[in-house]
C-alpha positions in Angstrom: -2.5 21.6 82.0 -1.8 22.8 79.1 1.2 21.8 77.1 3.0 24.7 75.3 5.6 24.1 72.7 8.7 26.7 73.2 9.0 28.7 69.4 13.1 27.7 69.7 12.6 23.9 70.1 9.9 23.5 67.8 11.0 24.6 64.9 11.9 22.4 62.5 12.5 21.7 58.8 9.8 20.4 56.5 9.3 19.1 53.1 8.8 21.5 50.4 9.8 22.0 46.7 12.8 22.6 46.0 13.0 26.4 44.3 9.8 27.4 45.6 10.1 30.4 48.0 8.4 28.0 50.6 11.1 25.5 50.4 11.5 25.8 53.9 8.5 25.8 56.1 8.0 26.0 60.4 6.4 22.6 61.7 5.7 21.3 64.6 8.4 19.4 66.6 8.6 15.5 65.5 8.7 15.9 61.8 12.3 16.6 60.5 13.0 15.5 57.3 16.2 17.5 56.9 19.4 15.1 56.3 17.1 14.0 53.3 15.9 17.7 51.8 19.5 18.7 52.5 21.9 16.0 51.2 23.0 17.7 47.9 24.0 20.9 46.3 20.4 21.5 44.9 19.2 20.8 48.4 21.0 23.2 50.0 20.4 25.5 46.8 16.5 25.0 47.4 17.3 25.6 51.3 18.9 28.9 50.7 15.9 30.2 48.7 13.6 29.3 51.7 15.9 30.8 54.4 15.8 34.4 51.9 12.1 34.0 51.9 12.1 34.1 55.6 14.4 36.3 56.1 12.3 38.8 53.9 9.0 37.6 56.2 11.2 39.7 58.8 12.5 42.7 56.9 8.6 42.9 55.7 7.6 42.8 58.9 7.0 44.3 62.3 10.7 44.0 63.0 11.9 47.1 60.8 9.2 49.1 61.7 9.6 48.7 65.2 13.0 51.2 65.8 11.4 53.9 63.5 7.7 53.2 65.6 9.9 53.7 68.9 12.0 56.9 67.7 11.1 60.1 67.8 11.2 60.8 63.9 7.7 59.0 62.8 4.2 60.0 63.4 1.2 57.7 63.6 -1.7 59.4 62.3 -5.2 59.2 63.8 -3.2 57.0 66.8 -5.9 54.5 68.3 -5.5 51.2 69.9 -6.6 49.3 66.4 -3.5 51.1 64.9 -0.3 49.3 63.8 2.1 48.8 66.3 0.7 51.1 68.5 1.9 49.5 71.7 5.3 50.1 70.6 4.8 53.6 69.9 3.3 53.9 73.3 5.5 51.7 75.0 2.8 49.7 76.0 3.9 46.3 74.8 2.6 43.5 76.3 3.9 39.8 76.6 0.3 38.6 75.6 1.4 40.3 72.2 1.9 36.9 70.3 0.5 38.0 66.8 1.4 41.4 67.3 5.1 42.6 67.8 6.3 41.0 70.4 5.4 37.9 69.5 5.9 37.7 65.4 9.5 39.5 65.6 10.9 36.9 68.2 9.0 34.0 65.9 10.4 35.1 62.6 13.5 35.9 63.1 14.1 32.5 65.2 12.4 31.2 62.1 14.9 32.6 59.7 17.7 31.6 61.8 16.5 28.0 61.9 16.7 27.3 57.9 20.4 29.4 58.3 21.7 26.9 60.5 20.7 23.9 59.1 22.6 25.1 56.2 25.5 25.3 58.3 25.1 21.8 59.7 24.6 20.0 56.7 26.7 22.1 54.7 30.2 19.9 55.3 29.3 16.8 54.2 27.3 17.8 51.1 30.7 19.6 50.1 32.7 16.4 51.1 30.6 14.3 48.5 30.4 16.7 46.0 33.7 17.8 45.4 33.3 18.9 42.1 30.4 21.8 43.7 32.5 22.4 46.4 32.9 26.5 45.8 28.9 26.7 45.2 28.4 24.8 48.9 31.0 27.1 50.3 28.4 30.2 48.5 25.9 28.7 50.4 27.4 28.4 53.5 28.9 31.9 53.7 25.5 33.3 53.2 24.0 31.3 55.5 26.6 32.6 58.4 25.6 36.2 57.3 22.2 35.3 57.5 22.6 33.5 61.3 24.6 36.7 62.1 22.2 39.2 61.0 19.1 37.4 62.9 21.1 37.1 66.1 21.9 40.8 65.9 18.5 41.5 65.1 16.7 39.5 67.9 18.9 41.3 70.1 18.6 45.1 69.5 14.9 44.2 69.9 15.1 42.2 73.4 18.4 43.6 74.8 19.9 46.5 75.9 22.9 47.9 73.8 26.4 46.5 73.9 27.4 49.3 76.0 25.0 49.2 78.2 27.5 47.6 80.4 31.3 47.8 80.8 31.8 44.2 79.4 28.3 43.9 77.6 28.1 41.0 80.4 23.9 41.8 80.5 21.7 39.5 79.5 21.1 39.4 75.6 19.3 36.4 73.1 19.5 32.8 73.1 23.0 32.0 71.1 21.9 29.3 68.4 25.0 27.3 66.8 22.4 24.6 66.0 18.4 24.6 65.9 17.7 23.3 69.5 15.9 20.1 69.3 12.2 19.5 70.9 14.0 18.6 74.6 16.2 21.8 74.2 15.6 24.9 76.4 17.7 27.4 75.9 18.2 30.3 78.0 19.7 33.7 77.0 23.5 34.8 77.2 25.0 37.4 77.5 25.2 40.2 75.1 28.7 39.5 75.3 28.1 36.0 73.5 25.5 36.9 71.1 28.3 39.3 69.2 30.9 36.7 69.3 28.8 34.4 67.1 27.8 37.4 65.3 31.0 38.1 64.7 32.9 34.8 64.4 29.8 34.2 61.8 30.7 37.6 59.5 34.9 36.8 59.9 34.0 32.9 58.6 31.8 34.6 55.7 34.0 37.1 54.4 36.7 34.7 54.0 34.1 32.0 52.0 33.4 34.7 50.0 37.0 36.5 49.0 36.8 34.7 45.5 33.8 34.9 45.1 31.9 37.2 42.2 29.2 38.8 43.0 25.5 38.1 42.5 23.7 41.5 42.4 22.3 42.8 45.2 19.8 41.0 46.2 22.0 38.2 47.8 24.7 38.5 50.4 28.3 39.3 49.0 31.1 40.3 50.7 30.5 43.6 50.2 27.6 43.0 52.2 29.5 41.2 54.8 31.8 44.0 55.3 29.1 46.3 55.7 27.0 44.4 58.1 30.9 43.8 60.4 30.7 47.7 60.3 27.4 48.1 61.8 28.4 45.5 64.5 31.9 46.7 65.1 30.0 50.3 65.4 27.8 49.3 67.9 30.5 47.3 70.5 32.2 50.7 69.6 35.1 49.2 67.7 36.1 52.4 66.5 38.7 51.5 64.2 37.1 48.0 63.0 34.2 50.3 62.0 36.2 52.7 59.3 38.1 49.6 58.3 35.2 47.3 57.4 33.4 50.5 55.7 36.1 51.5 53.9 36.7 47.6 52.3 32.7 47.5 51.5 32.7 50.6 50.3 35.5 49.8 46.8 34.6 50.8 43.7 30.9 51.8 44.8 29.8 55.7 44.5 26.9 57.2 46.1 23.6 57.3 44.0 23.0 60.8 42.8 20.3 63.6 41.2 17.9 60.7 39.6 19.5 57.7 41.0 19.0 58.2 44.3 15.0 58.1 44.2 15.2 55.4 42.1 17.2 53.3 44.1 13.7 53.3 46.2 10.9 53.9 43.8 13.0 51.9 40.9 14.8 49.5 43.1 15.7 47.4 39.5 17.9 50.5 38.4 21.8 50.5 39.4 22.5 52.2 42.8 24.5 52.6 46.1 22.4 49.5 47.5 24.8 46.5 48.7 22.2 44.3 49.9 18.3 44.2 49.7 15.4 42.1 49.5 13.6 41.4 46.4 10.3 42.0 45.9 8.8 40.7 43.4 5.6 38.5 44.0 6.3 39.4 47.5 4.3 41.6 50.1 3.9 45.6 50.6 3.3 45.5 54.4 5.6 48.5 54.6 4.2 50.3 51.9 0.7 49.8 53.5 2.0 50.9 56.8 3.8 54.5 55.2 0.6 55.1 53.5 -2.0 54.0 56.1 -0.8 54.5 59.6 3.0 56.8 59.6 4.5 60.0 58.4 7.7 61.8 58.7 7.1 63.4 62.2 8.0 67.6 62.3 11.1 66.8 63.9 12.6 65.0 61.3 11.3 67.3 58.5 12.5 70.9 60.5 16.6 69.1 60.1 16.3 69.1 56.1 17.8 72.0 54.3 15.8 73.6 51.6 16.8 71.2 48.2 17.8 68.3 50.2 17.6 65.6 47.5 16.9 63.5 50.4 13.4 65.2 50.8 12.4 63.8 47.8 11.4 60.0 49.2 10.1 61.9 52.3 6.9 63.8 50.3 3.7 63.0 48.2 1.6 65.7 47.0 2.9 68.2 48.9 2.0 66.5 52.3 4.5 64.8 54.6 4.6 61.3 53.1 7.4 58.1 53.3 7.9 57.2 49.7 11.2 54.9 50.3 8.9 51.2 50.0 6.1 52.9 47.5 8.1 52.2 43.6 7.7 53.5 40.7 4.5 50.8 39.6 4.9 52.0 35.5 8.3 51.0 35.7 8.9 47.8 37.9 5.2 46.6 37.4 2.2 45.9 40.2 4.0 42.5 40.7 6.5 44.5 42.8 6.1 44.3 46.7 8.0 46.3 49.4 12.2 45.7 48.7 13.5 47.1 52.4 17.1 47.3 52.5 19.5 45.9 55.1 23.1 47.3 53.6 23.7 50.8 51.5 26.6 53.1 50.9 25.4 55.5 52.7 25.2 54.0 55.9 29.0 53.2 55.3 30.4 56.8 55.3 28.1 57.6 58.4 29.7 54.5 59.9 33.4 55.9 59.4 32.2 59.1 60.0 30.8 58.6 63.5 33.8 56.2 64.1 36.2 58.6 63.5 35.0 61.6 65.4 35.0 59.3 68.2 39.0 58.3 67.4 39.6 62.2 68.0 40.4 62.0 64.1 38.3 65.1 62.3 40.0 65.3 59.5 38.7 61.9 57.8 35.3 62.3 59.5 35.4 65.4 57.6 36.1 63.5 54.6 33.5 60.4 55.0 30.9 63.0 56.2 31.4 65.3 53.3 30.2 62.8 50.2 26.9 62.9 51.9 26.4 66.7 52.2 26.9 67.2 48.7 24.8 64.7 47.7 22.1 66.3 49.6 22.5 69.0 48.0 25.6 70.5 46.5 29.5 70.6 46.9 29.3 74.5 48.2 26.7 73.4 50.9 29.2 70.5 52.2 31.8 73.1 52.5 29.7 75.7 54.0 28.8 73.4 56.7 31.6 71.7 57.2 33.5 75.3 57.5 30.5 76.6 60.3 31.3 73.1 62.2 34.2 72.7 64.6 35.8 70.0 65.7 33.5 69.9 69.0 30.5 70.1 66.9 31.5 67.8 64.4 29.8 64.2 65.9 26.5 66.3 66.5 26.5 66.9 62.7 27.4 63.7 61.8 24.4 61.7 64.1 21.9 64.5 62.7 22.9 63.2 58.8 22.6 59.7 60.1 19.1 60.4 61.2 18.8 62.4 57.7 19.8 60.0 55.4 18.4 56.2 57.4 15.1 57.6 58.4 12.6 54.8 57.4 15.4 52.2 57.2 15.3 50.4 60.6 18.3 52.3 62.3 16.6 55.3 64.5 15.7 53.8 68.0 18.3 51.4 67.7 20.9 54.8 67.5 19.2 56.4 70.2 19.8 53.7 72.7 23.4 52.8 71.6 24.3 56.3 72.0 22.8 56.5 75.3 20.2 59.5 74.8 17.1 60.4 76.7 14.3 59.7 73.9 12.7 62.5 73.1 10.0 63.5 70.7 8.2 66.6 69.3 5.3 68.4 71.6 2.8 67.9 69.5 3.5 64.1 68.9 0.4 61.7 68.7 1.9 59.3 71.1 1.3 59.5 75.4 4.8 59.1 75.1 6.8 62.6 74.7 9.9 61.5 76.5 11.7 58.3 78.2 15.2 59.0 79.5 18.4 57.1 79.2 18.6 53.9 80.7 15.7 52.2 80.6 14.0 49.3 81.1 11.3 50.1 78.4 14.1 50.4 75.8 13.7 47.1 75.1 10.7 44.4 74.5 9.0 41.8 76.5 9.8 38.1 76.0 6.5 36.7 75.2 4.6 34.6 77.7 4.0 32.1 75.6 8.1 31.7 75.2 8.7 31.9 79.0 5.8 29.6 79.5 7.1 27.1 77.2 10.7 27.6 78.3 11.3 28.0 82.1 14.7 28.6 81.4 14.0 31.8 79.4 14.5 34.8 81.7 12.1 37.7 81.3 12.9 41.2 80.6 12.6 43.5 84.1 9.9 46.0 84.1 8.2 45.4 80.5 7.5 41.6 81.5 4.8 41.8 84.1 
């Protein structure tokens, strides 16, 4: 028979140079060579590089694609079988899919996670014998939780229903990894329950690393970027309260980007703007920018919700046709070295956060307020008041999800909306996909465990429905 090797127990650390965006490397099960690679403040150092270069492989990849390929605000054109993620746009995927989708967004982010929390294990005793670099290994280590936090959130919109979609989120979620499972390990999944405790337990241990700590621009994880991310989560388990209150400490100091700013902080991502934490892209890939200009556009329904002058529209045409500009930069000004730089935290994202928080607290007047920056920065200050005035209090959470889906389009946040807030999925009549509608619940809202994993791993359970 044939012996498979489960993704989770066979990853492993291997040797690399220390620097190199390849420090850390996936190898087959048997050759650890970690305690030695990560002994010392430059080893963790080097180790942190390679766990940003994986983490990038994901945020490059098929992962945030996938909740704008499942929406219902993205168009493929020319839709074939040969096109890019097209299973997931038809809801066709298959746990056979181990290069495509299914497979590579389970493998990478497992991968990412892997290099995050050997950081965390070794992290202690590098500290303990290098007192004097004691406050650098605690750096490392805080953005190594954020980093193990953000993959097990990740890994678990993709293969799990919501938080709500139960009472107590007792449904079945990810594997929970405090340690990279060894080659006899077999984990099985917990509940979604579990999976944002770690999550959460991970950000809480982060931000408090990182409360002295200065800031290193935005293409590492701050606590700015901590707070932001513990918004997002406390959002989704629909921690009203814990949602305004982590947006509002992210968002100190920091003001919306506006008039030239705000295309450049996507087609000039080296300029100063609202971002809090991003990727960066030079010498790296342009998978997205292939995929905007190849396979996707803005679909009709997304384009019909924009105001005439909506600065937002700006990233959203080329040439007059319908066209996603927010991974294609500026090439005269950041140079051809300069691949795709998603982002995982900005501003924006934060006021839409309190916003939605705080219609659901019953407290309009300060999702007024939040809401109100972005209007007039769409367009101007007489527009937010002229919608704001036509808006009651009843319609007031409807406005605020339609700016969500405004202002994060392209950003890896649509699907993943549309299931937390428990709608039917539904998409324009003349969409390319056989899918026009799904309604809420549903088992296709979430992806297959790969065969391969469930081979490897009898212990894994399988996802009803989607998993043959």
């Amino acid at each position: 028979m044939k012996k498979y090797i489960s993704v989770l127990s066979s990853i492993a650390i291997a040797v690399g140079i220390s620097g190199c965006s390849d420090f850390l490397e996936v190898m087959p099960k048997g050759k650890v060579t970690t305690p030695s690679f990560l002994s010392s403040p430059d080893g963790l150092k080097g180790a942190l590089v390679g766990t940003y270069s994986k983490l990038y492989a994901v945020y490059d990849g098929d992962f945030l694609r996938y909740p704008d390929v499942a929406g219902n605000m993205l168009s493929i054109v020319n839709a074939s079988e040969s096109s890019s993620m097209i299973s997931q746009y038809n809801f066709t995927s298959n746990e056979d899919e181990e290069i495509g989708a299914v497979g590579k967004i389970w493998t990478s982010v497992f991968e990412a996670m892997a290099n995050a929390n050997n950081i965390i294990q070794y992290e202690p005793e590098v500290a303990a014998q290098y007192p004097l670099q004691a406050a650098d290994c605690e750096r490392i280590l805080a953005e190594a939780l954020y980093i193990r936090a953000l993959c097990h959130l990740d890994v678990c919109l993709c293969y799990a229903q919501p938080y709500n979609y139960t009472p107590d989120a007792s449904h079945l979620g990810v594997p929970v990894l405090y340690k990279t499972p060894g080659p006899d390990d077999n984990e099985s999944r917990k509940s979604v329950a579990e999976v944002y405790t770690l999550i959460c337990d991970d950000l809480t241990r982060a931000e408090q690393l990182l409360a002295d700590k200065t800031p290193r621009g935005q293409y590492y994880v701050s606590l700015a970027a901590v707070r932001a991310l513990h918004s997002r989560v406390s959002l989704y388990m629909e921690k009203w309260q814990d949602a305004i209150d982590y947006a509002a400490s992210a968002m100190a100091g920091k003001t919306l980007s506006t008039g030239q700013a705000y295309s450049d902080m996507y087609r000039n991502p080296m300029a100063d703007s609202e971002v809090i934490f991003r990727f960066d892209g030079t010498d790296m890939g342009s998978k997205h920018r292939t995929f905007y200009s190849d396979t996707a556009v803005p679909a009709d329904t997304l384009m019909t919700l924009f105001d005439d002058g909506d600065i937002r529209t700006q990233v959203l045409h080329k040439d007059g046709a319908r066209y996603c500009m927010k991974y294609e930069p500026d090439l005269n000004r950041v140079g051809i070295d300069h691949g795709d730089e998603p982002i995982v935290s900005r501003l924006s994202e934060l006021y839409l956060n309190a916003a939605e928080a705080a219609c659901m607290l019953s407290d309009y007047t300060a999702a007024r307020g939040y809401i109100k920056p972005i209007l007039e920065r769409a367009i101007d200050t007489q527009y937010a008041d002229d919608v704001l005035a036509a808006t009651s209090d009843a319609q007031l959470l409807d406005l605020v999800r339609k700016e969500r889906v405004k202002e994060l389009c392209f950003e890896g946040h649509n699907f993943f909306d549309i299931v937390r807030w428990k709608m039917d999925l539904v998409r324009e009549s003349n969409t390319t996909s056989v899918v026009k509608r799904i309604d809420y619940p549903s088992d296709y809202f979430v992806l297959p465990i790969s065969r391969y994993e469930l081979n490897a791993n009898l212990n894994m359970q399988p996802n009803p429905t989607v998993n043959k």
